[in-house]
Steps between C-alpha positions, in 0.01 A plus 500: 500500500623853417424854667222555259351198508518567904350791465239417288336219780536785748221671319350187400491418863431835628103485523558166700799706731273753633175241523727319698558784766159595546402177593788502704423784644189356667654365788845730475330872431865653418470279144279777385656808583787701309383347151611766308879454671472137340434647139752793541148718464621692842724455848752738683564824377860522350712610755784814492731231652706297287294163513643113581236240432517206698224237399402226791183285387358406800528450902858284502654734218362855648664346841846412347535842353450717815908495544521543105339836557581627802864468422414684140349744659814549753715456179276826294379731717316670202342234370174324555424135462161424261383163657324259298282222548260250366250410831353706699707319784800562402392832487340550839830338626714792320263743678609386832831424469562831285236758682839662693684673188170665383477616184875320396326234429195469283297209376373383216345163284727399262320531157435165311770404266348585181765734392323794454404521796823435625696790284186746634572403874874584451446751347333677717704416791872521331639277749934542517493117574221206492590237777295159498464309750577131556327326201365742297528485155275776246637451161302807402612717778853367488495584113382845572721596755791370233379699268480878701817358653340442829758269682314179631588314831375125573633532905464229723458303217404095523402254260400162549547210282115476440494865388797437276343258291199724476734771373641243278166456360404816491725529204670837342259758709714394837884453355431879377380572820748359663801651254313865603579491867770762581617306794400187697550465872431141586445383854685149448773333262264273350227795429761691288612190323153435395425872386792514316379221286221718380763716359550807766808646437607676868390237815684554810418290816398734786338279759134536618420876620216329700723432740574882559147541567486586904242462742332890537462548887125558449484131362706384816226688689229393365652152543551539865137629516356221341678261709308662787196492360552104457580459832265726673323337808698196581837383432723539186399295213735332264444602112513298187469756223462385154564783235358611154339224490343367171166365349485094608775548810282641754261180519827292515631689788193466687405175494892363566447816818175288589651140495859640664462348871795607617505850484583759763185569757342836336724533174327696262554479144437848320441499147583786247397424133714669226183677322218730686228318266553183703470643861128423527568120306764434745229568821251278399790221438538488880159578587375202295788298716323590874767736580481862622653750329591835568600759227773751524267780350339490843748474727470869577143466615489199696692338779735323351525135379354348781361156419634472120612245346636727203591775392410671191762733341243751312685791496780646226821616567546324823724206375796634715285545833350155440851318479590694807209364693533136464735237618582325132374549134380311220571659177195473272471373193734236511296171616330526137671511185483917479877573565499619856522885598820673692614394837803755524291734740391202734844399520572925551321443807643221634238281438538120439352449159309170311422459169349250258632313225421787232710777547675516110359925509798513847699218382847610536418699873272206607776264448758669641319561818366145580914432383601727798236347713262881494224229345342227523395352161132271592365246256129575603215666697523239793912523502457874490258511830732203696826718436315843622355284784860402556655867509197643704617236754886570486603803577847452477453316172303785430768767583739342362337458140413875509859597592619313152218647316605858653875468350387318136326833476768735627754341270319573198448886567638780224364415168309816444809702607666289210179510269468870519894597451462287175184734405680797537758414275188524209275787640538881326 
Protein backbone atom coordinates (compact mmCIF):
# COMPACT_ATOMS: atom_id res chain seq x y z
CA UNK A 1 0.00 0.00 0.00
CA UNK A 2 1.23 3.53 -0.83
CA UNK A 3 0.47 7.07 0.84
CA UNK A 4 -2.31 7.62 -1.57
CA UNK A 5 -3.80 4.60 -1.49
CA UNK A 6 -3.62 5.27 2.55
CA UNK A 7 -5.12 8.18 2.20
CA UNK A 8 -7.73 7.35 0.08
CA UNK A 9 -9.37 4.54 2.88
CA UNK A 10 -9.01 7.39 5.36
CA UNK A 11 -11.80 9.10 3.55
CA UNK A 12 -13.30 5.97 2.55
CA UNK A 13 -13.39 5.15 6.18
CA UNK A 14 -14.08 8.50 7.46
CA UNK A 15 -18.05 8.35 7.69
CA UNK A 16 -17.47 5.01 9.69
CA UNK A 17 -14.48 7.07 12.00
CA UNK A 18 -16.75 9.60 13.33
CA UNK A 19 -20.00 7.01 13.56
CA UNK A 20 -17.73 5.20 15.54
CA UNK A 21 -17.15 8.04 18.20
CA UNK A 22 -20.56 8.99 18.66
CA UNK A 23 -21.54 5.76 19.59
CA UNK A 24 -18.66 5.78 21.63
CA UNK A 25 -19.43 8.62 23.07
CA UNK A 26 -22.54 7.18 24.74
CA UNK A 27 -21.00 5.83 27.62
CA UNK A 28 -17.55 8.13 27.37
CA UNK A 29 -19.25 11.85 26.68
CA UNK A 30 -15.60 13.38 25.86
CA UNK A 31 -15.90 11.17 22.30
CA UNK A 32 -18.11 13.94 21.15
CA UNK A 33 -16.55 17.02 21.98
CA UNK A 34 -13.68 19.03 20.07
CA UNK A 35 -14.85 17.50 16.58
CA UNK A 36 -13.74 20.16 14.66
CA UNK A 37 -9.95 19.70 16.37
CA UNK A 38 -10.23 16.07 14.77
CA UNK A 39 -10.89 17.54 11.16
CA UNK A 40 -8.37 20.47 11.57
CA UNK A 41 -11.89 22.65 11.21
CA UNK A 42 -10.68 24.57 14.63
CA UNK A 43 -8.44 24.12 18.11
CA UNK A 44 -5.92 26.50 19.94
CA UNK A 45 -5.28 29.74 18.71
CA UNK A 46 -1.68 29.96 17.21
CA UNK A 47 0.44 31.06 19.76
CA UNK A 48 3.28 34.20 19.68
CA UNK A 49 5.59 31.51 21.20
CA UNK A 50 7.65 29.48 19.07
CA UNK A 51 5.59 26.11 19.20
CA UNK A 52 7.02 22.24 20.01
CA UNK A 53 4.38 19.64 19.33
CA UNK A 54 4.55 16.70 21.31
CA UNK A 55 1.79 14.07 20.30
CA UNK A 56 0.81 11.33 23.21
CA UNK A 57 -2.36 9.18 22.08
CA UNK A 58 -3.78 8.24 25.08
CA UNK A 59 -3.50 7.74 29.10
CA UNK A 60 0.08 5.58 29.12
CA UNK A 61 1.62 7.92 26.30
CA UNK A 62 0.24 11.47 27.78
CA UNK A 63 1.88 9.93 31.19
CA UNK A 64 5.34 9.05 29.66
CA UNK A 65 5.69 12.47 28.19
CA UNK A 66 5.19 14.64 31.34
CA UNK A 67 9.27 14.59 31.78
CA UNK A 68 9.48 15.02 27.83
CA UNK A 69 7.87 18.38 28.40
CA UNK A 70 8.68 19.65 31.42
CA UNK A 71 12.32 19.33 30.64
CA UNK A 72 11.46 21.17 27.04
CA UNK A 73 9.95 23.61 28.63
CA UNK A 74 13.09 24.10 31.16
CA UNK A 75 15.24 23.66 27.95
CA UNK A 76 13.00 26.92 25.89
CA UNK A 77 11.79 29.23 28.06
CA UNK A 78 9.95 30.93 25.08
CA UNK A 79 8.37 28.27 23.78
CA UNK A 80 5.11 26.51 24.33
CA UNK A 81 4.35 22.86 23.95
CA UNK A 82 0.96 22.10 21.56
CA UNK A 83 -0.21 18.73 23.13
CA UNK A 84 -1.97 16.32 21.11
CA UNK A 85 -4.15 13.54 21.59
CA UNK A 86 -6.55 11.04 20.25
CA UNK A 87 -9.05 10.14 23.56
CA UNK A 88 -10.52 12.20 25.55
CA UNK A 89 -8.45 10.39 28.39
CA UNK A 90 -5.45 11.01 27.41
CA UNK A 91 -6.53 14.33 27.28
CA UNK A 92 -8.13 14.83 30.67
CA UNK A 93 -4.83 13.21 31.93
CA UNK A 94 -2.69 16.13 30.13
CA UNK A 95 -5.06 18.56 31.91
CA UNK A 96 -3.97 17.42 35.23
CA UNK A 97 -0.66 16.66 34.92
CA UNK A 98 -0.04 19.97 32.77
CA UNK A 99 -2.68 22.55 34.59
CA UNK A 100 0.71 24.17 36.52
CA UNK A 101 2.55 25.90 33.40
CA UNK A 102 -0.75 27.55 32.23
CA UNK A 103 -0.98 28.71 29.07
CA UNK A 104 2.77 26.91 28.03
CA UNK A 105 1.03 24.25 27.32
CA UNK A 106 -2.02 23.94 25.15
CA UNK A 107 -4.05 21.03 23.91
CA UNK A 108 -5.32 19.86 21.07
CA UNK A 109 -6.87 16.49 18.91
CA UNK A 110 -4.60 15.48 16.53
CA UNK A 111 -6.40 15.79 13.10
CA UNK A 112 -7.05 12.44 11.21
CA UNK A 113 -4.35 11.48 8.87
CA UNK A 114 -5.87 12.33 5.68
CA UNK A 115 -3.22 14.67 4.60
CA UNK A 116 -4.99 17.61 4.14
CA UNK A 117 -5.95 17.82 7.10
CA UNK A 118 -2.72 17.17 8.35
CA UNK A 119 -0.76 20.07 6.19
CA UNK A 120 -3.90 22.53 7.53
CA UNK A 121 -3.18 21.56 11.27
CA UNK A 122 0.56 22.40 10.78
CA UNK A 123 0.02 24.91 9.25
CA UNK A 124 -1.65 26.68 11.42
CA UNK A 125 0.39 25.84 14.33
CA UNK A 126 4.11 26.05 12.64
CA UNK A 127 5.50 23.82 15.13
CA UNK A 128 9.84 24.24 15.30
CA UNK A 129 9.77 20.41 16.04
CA UNK A 130 6.98 17.47 15.96
CA UNK A 131 7.88 14.84 18.73
CA UNK A 132 5.83 11.43 18.71
CA UNK A 133 5.47 9.52 21.21
CA UNK A 134 6.24 5.83 21.77
CA UNK A 135 4.51 4.09 18.78
CA UNK A 136 3.16 6.51 16.75
CA UNK A 137 3.44 6.36 13.30
CA UNK A 138 1.19 9.12 10.76
CA UNK A 139 2.56 8.63 7.37
CA UNK A 140 0.58 11.70 6.39
CA UNK A 141 1.70 13.87 9.17
CA UNK A 142 5.23 12.54 9.05
CA UNK A 143 5.18 13.38 5.18
CA UNK A 144 4.00 16.83 5.90
CA UNK A 145 6.21 17.79 8.45
CA UNK A 146 9.12 16.49 5.78
CA UNK A 147 7.91 18.48 3.46
CA UNK A 148 7.71 22.26 5.47
CA UNK A 149 10.88 20.84 7.00
CA UNK A 150 9.28 20.26 10.29
CA UNK A 151 11.86 17.95 12.11
CA UNK A 152 10.00 14.74 13.42
CA UNK A 153 10.88 12.88 16.73
CA UNK A 154 9.63 9.13 17.46
CA UNK A 155 10.96 9.45 21.51
CA UNK A 156 10.60 6.74 23.74
CA UNK A 157 10.18 4.77 20.91
CA UNK A 158 9.22 0.72 21.14
CA UNK A 159 8.24 -1.74 18.74
CA UNK A 160 7.24 -5.12 19.23
CA UNK A 161 7.71 -8.02 17.05
CA UNK A 162 3.86 -8.26 16.45
CA UNK A 163 3.80 -4.61 15.33
CA UNK A 164 6.77 -5.24 13.09
CA UNK A 165 5.20 -7.66 11.00
CA UNK A 166 2.19 -5.42 10.76
CA UNK A 167 4.53 -2.71 9.49
CA UNK A 168 5.94 -5.28 7.27
CA UNK A 169 2.60 -5.72 5.87
CA UNK A 170 1.64 -2.56 5.78
CA UNK A 171 3.89 -2.27 2.82
CA UNK A 172 5.59 1.10 1.24
CA UNK A 173 3.18 3.68 3.33
CA UNK A 174 5.32 2.62 6.70
CA UNK A 175 9.16 2.15 5.25
CA UNK A 176 8.47 5.94 4.02
CA UNK A 177 7.27 6.66 7.22
CA UNK A 178 9.75 5.25 8.85
CA UNK A 179 12.76 6.76 6.39
CA UNK A 180 10.89 10.41 7.42
CA UNK A 181 11.68 10.32 11.09
CA UNK A 182 14.38 12.94 11.90
CA UNK A 183 15.55 11.00 14.84
CA UNK A 184 14.55 7.87 16.81
CA UNK A 185 15.05 7.52 20.53
CA UNK A 186 14.36 3.93 21.39
CA UNK A 187 13.81 2.76 24.93
CA UNK A 188 15.66 -0.75 24.41
CA UNK A 189 18.39 -2.42 22.03
CA UNK A 190 16.03 -4.69 20.53
CA UNK A 191 13.30 -1.74 19.82
CA UNK A 192 15.91 0.17 17.70
CA UNK A 193 17.03 -2.93 15.93
CA UNK A 194 13.56 -3.58 14.88
CA UNK A 195 12.81 0.14 13.74
CA UNK A 196 15.73 0.28 11.90
CA UNK A 197 14.52 -2.51 9.76
CA UNK A 198 11.73 -0.33 8.56
CA UNK A 199 14.36 1.83 7.15
CA UNK A 200 14.86 4.90 9.81
CA UNK A 201 17.94 6.36 9.18
CA UNK A 202 19.01 8.12 12.86
CA UNK A 203 17.91 5.49 16.01
CA UNK A 204 19.75 6.03 19.11
CA UNK A 205 18.93 3.93 22.27
CA UNK A 206 17.91 6.27 25.13
CA UNK A 207 16.29 4.06 27.72
CA UNK A 208 12.63 4.42 28.90
CA UNK A 209 11.83 8.18 30.10
CA UNK A 210 8.99 6.47 32.10
CA UNK A 211 11.22 5.79 34.50
CA UNK A 212 11.96 9.61 35.09
CA UNK A 213 8.43 10.02 35.76
CA UNK A 214 8.29 10.88 39.80
CA UNK A 215 5.71 10.50 42.22
CA UNK A 216 4.03 14.40 42.59
CA UNK A 217 3.65 14.88 46.46
CA UNK A 218 -0.10 15.46 45.95
CA UNK A 219 -0.26 11.77 44.57
CA UNK A 220 1.80 10.61 47.73
CA UNK A 221 -0.94 12.49 49.62
CA UNK A 222 -3.65 11.42 48.27
CA UNK A 223 -2.13 7.94 48.70
CA UNK A 224 -1.62 8.33 52.35
CA UNK A 225 -5.25 9.62 52.51
CA UNK A 226 -6.69 6.83 50.92
CA UNK A 227 -4.91 4.44 53.01
CA UNK A 228 -6.83 6.06 55.88
CA UNK A 229 -9.87 5.98 54.48
CA UNK A 230 -9.35 2.02 54.05
CA UNK A 231 -8.55 1.61 57.37
CA UNK A 232 -10.90 3.87 59.10
CA UNK A 233 -12.67 2.24 62.18
CA UNK A 234 -10.69 -0.80 62.99
CA UNK A 235 -7.32 -1.97 62.31
CA UNK A 236 -5.09 -1.58 59.17
CA UNK A 237 -6.10 -3.63 56.30
CA UNK A 238 -3.75 -5.31 53.94
CA UNK A 239 -4.31 -4.29 50.06
CA UNK A 240 -4.18 -6.31 46.93
CA UNK A 241 -4.49 -3.75 44.16
CA UNK A 242 -4.87 -4.90 40.70
CA UNK A 243 -4.23 -2.07 38.05
CA UNK A 244 -5.65 -0.96 34.59
CA UNK A 245 -7.26 -3.72 34.49
CA UNK A 246 -8.83 -5.05 31.20
CA UNK A 247 -12.17 -6.40 29.69
CA UNK A 248 -12.32 -10.46 30.77
CA UNK A 249 -9.57 -9.98 33.87
CA UNK A 250 -11.75 -8.57 36.41
CA UNK A 251 -14.14 -11.77 36.60
CA UNK A 252 -10.87 -13.85 36.75
CA UNK A 253 -9.56 -11.96 39.63
CA UNK A 254 -12.63 -12.30 41.50
CA UNK A 255 -13.58 -15.55 41.44
CA UNK A 256 -9.66 -16.92 42.10
CA UNK A 257 -10.19 -13.76 45.28
CA UNK A 258 -13.44 -15.88 46.17
CA UNK A 259 -11.93 -19.48 46.12
CA UNK A 260 -8.34 -18.08 47.76
CA UNK A 261 -8.72 -19.60 51.47
CA UNK A 262 -5.77 -18.53 52.64
CA UNK A 263 -5.72 -15.03 52.48
CA UNK A 264 -4.89 -12.44 55.11
CA UNK A 265 -8.04 -11.75 57.68
CA UNK A 266 -9.62 -8.39 56.04
CA UNK A 267 -7.38 -8.06 52.78
CA UNK A 268 -9.11 -6.10 50.40
CA UNK A 269 -8.57 -6.31 46.84
CA UNK A 270 -9.20 -2.83 45.04
CA UNK A 271 -9.79 -2.84 41.51
CA UNK A 272 -8.96 0.02 38.98
CA UNK A 273 -9.99 -0.74 35.31
CA UNK A 274 -7.85 0.95 32.57
CA UNK A 275 -11.02 2.72 30.79
CA UNK A 276 -13.84 5.02 32.65
CA UNK A 277 -16.56 3.20 30.31
CA UNK A 278 -16.03 0.03 32.34
CA UNK A 279 -16.33 1.46 35.95
CA UNK A 280 -20.05 0.69 36.22
CA UNK A 281 -19.37 -3.11 34.28
CA UNK A 282 -16.73 -3.77 36.73
CA UNK A 283 -19.44 -3.09 39.94
CA UNK A 284 -21.93 -5.31 38.93
CA UNK A 285 -19.03 -8.10 38.31
CA UNK A 286 -18.65 -8.22 42.11
CA UNK A 287 -22.06 -7.44 42.98
CA UNK A 288 -23.31 -10.42 40.93
CA UNK A 289 -20.43 -12.44 43.09
CA UNK A 290 -22.20 -11.54 46.83
CA UNK A 291 -19.53 -9.18 47.63
CA UNK A 292 -19.72 -5.56 48.85
CA UNK A 293 -18.19 -3.06 47.14
CA UNK A 294 -17.28 0.29 47.82
CA UNK A 295 -16.28 2.88 45.09
CA UNK A 296 -13.55 5.39 45.33
CA UNK A 297 -15.88 8.19 43.83
CA UNK A 298 -17.49 8.09 47.26
CA UNK A 299 -15.01 7.83 49.53
CA UNK A 300 -15.31 11.52 50.30
CA UNK A 301 -18.88 11.18 51.45
CA UNK A 302 -18.99 8.17 53.41
CA UNK A 303 -17.07 6.55 56.20
CA UNK A 304 -14.72 4.78 54.71
CA UNK A 305 -14.47 1.13 53.50
CA UNK A 306 -15.93 -0.39 56.31
CA UNK A 307 -17.32 -3.83 55.50
CA UNK A 308 -15.98 -4.11 51.70
CA UNK A 309 -14.86 -6.66 50.16
CA UNK A 310 -13.50 -4.39 47.19
CA UNK A 311 -12.59 -1.64 46.11
CA UNK A 312 -13.49 0.07 43.02
CA UNK A 313 -10.87 2.40 41.43
CA UNK A 314 -13.44 4.91 39.55
CA UNK A 315 -11.59 7.82 39.51
CA UNK A 316 -8.79 9.28 36.77
CA UNK A 317 -5.58 10.44 37.44
CA UNK A 318 -5.12 8.68 40.67
CA UNK A 319 -2.88 5.74 39.42
CA UNK A 320 0.08 7.08 41.57
CA UNK A 321 -2.07 7.53 44.90
CA UNK A 322 -3.57 4.08 44.30
CA UNK A 323 -0.06 2.26 44.09
CA UNK A 324 0.84 4.20 47.16
CA UNK A 325 -2.07 2.84 49.09
CA UNK A 326 -1.74 -0.80 48.73
CA UNK A 327 0.61 -3.43 49.91
CA UNK A 328 1.43 -5.18 46.23
CA UNK A 329 0.17 -4.69 42.57
CA UNK A 330 -1.03 -6.58 39.77
CA UNK A 331 -0.32 -4.99 36.54
CA UNK A 332 -3.37 -5.26 34.26
CA UNK A 333 -3.66 -6.53 31.19
CA UNK A 334 -1.32 -9.17 31.30
CA UNK A 335 -3.36 -12.46 32.46
CA UNK A 336 -5.06 -12.20 28.83
CA UNK A 337 -3.35 -12.09 25.68
CA UNK A 338 -3.52 -7.92 25.47
CA UNK A 339 0.25 -7.19 26.12
CA UNK A 340 0.24 -6.00 29.68
CA UNK A 341 0.46 -2.15 30.66
CA UNK A 342 3.66 -0.42 32.58
CA UNK A 343 4.80 -1.48 35.95
CA UNK A 344 7.83 1.07 36.19
CA UNK A 345 5.74 3.41 38.59
CA UNK A 346 4.65 0.43 40.93
CA UNK A 347 8.09 -0.58 41.13
CA UNK A 348 8.81 3.67 41.64
CA UNK A 349 7.02 3.10 44.71
CA UNK A 350 8.45 0.31 46.05
CA UNK A 351 5.83 -1.88 45.43
CA UNK A 352 6.21 -5.68 44.82
CA UNK A 353 4.73 -6.19 41.41
CA UNK A 354 2.82 -9.49 39.52
CA UNK A 355 2.04 -9.90 36.21
CA UNK A 356 0.53 -12.40 33.79
CA UNK A 357 1.85 -14.27 31.04
CA UNK A 358 1.06 -11.40 28.36
CA UNK A 359 3.16 -8.63 28.83
CA UNK A 360 4.91 -8.47 24.93
CA UNK A 361 3.50 -4.22 25.02
CA UNK A 362 6.48 -4.09 28.49
CA UNK A 363 8.47 -6.91 27.31
CA UNK A 364 11.94 -5.81 27.67
CA UNK A 365 11.12 -3.82 31.40
CA UNK A 366 8.84 -6.76 32.47
CA UNK A 367 11.60 -9.12 31.95
CA UNK A 368 14.18 -7.43 33.36
CA UNK A 369 12.37 -6.82 36.54
CA UNK A 370 11.03 -10.37 37.34
CA UNK A 371 15.17 -11.05 36.17
CA UNK A 372 16.18 -8.78 39.15
CA UNK A 373 13.54 -10.31 41.28
CA UNK A 374 11.16 -6.50 41.22
CA UNK A 375 8.40 -9.21 39.67
CA UNK A 376 6.82 -11.94 39.90
CA UNK A 377 5.77 -13.42 36.51
CA UNK A 378 2.09 -15.71 37.43
CA UNK A 379 0.74 -18.25 34.99
CA UNK A 380 -2.97 -17.50 36.02
CA UNK A 381 -5.82 -15.84 37.99
CA UNK A 382 -5.59 -18.45 40.92
CA UNK A 383 -1.47 -18.22 40.94
CA UNK A 384 -1.90 -14.48 40.84
CA UNK A 385 -4.32 -14.37 44.14
CA UNK A 386 -2.00 -17.34 46.10
CA UNK A 387 1.26 -15.16 45.46
CA UNK A 388 -0.59 -11.73 46.68
CA UNK A 389 -2.04 -13.89 49.52
CA UNK A 390 1.56 -14.87 50.08
CA UNK A 391 3.11 -11.20 50.17
CA UNK A 392 0.08 -9.77 52.21
CA UNK A 393 1.25 -12.41 54.75
CA UNK A 394 5.11 -11.71 54.61
CA UNK A 395 6.14 -8.68 55.38
CA UNK A 396 9.61 -9.16 55.15
CA UNK A 397 9.14 -11.00 51.87
CA UNK A 398 7.17 -8.15 51.17
CA UNK A 399 9.85 -5.48 52.00
CA UNK A 400 12.24 -7.06 50.62
CA UNK A 401 10.61 -7.48 47.02
CA UNK A 402 9.74 -3.73 47.11
CA UNK A 403 13.33 -2.76 48.03
CA UNK A 404 14.52 -4.63 44.55
CA UNK A 405 11.70 -3.16 42.71
CA UNK A 406 12.75 0.42 44.24
CA UNK A 407 16.50 0.10 42.74
CA UNK A 408 15.37 -1.72 39.10
CA UNK A 409 13.63 1.61 38.86
CA UNK A 410 16.31 3.96 40.13
CA UNK A 411 18.85 2.37 37.83
CA UNK A 412 17.04 3.10 34.81
CA UNK A 413 16.52 6.96 35.48
CA UNK A 414 17.90 9.76 32.72
CA UNK A 415 16.54 8.91 29.40
CA UNK A 416 14.63 12.07 28.84
CA UNK A 417 17.72 14.09 29.91
CA UNK A 418 19.38 11.98 27.01
CA UNK A 419 16.17 12.08 24.70
CA UNK A 420 15.85 15.78 24.89
CA UNK A 421 19.79 16.75 24.40
CA UNK A 422 19.41 14.62 21.15
CA UNK A 423 16.25 16.96 20.20
CA UNK A 424 18.05 19.93 20.57
CA UNK A 425 20.63 19.07 18.32
CA UNK A 426 17.51 19.31 15.41
CA UNK A 427 15.26 22.18 16.81
CA UNK A 428 15.64 25.99 15.07
Amino acid sequence: MNRTLYSALWWVAMPAVLGRLWWRGRKEPGYRAHWGERLALDGPAPGERPTIMVHAVSVGETRAAEPVVDALLAAYPDCRILLTHMTPTGRATGKSLFAHHGERVVQSYLPYDTGAMTRRFLRRHRPRACILMETEVWPNLIHACTRLDIPVVLANARLSEKSLKRGRKAGAVMLEAARGFTLVAAQTELDAERIRSLGAPNVVVTGSVKFDVTPPPAALEKGDWLRSRIRSGGPERPVFLCASTREGEEALILDAWQRMPGKPSGALLALVPRHPQRFDEVAELAAARGLTLARRSQLDLDHGVDGANVLLGDSMGEMFAYYAACDCAYIGGSLLPLGGQNLIEACALGKPVLVGEHTFNFLDATNEAVGDGAALRVPDADALVAAAARLLGDGAARVAMGEKALAFARRHRGATLRTVELVQRHIR
